[in-house]
N, C-alpha and C positions, 0 to 999 in steps of 0.2 A: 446720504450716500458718501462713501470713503472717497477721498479724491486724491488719497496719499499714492507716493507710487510703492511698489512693492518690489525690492531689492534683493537678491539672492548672492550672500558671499558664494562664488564658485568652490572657491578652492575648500569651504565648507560644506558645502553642498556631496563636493566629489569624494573628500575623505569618509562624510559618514557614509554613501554610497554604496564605497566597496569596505565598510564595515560591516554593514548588512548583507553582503554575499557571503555564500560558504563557495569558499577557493581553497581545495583541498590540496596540500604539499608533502609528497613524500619525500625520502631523504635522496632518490636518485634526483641527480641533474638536470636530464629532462623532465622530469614530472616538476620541479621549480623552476626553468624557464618558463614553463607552458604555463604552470600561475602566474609567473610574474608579469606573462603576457597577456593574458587572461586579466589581471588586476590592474595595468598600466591599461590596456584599452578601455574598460571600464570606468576607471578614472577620466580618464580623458575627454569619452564620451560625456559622462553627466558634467563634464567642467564646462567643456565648448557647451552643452545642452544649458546650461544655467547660465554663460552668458548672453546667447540668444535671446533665452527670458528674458533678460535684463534690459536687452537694443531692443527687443518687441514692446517692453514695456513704457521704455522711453518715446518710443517712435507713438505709442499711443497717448501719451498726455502730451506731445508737442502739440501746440495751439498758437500758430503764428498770427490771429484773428485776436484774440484776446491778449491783456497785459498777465495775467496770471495763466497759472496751470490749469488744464480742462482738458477732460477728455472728449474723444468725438462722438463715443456711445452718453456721456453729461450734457452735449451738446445738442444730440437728437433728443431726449429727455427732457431738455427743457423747453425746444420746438415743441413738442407733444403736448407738454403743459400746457402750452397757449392754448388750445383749444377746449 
């Protein structure tokens, strides 16, 4: 079993994000606000979304029982063993 944690750059995460949308710009003014807010929310969201991941991931291999990293699904895993 992998007992690495798994790390997401946000601010990589969020640029390819809204690379992968089609955010459609015509040349009036409102139609590029409306993307830019359209792509700025977007952004934002998968950024905060992928730090999340990050605090979730952490908060999941904290092991204040053990001197090393473990997680708590490693930990019932290896209760289960015992049997």
């Amino acid at each position: 079993m992998n007992n690495q944690r798994l790390q997401i750059n946000p601010e990589q995460f969020a640029l390819n994000f809204i690379k992968s949308l089609n955010i459609q710009v015509s040349p009036e003014k409102a139609d590029i606000e409306a993307a830019s807010k359209e792509a700025l929310a977007a952004y934002l969201s998968a950024f905060y979304l992928a730090e999340r991941f990050n605090a979730t991931e952490n908060k999941f291999f904290e092991d204040p029982d053990q001197s090393g990293i473990r997680s708590s699904y490693q930990r019932i895993l290896s209760e289960l063993n015992k049997y």
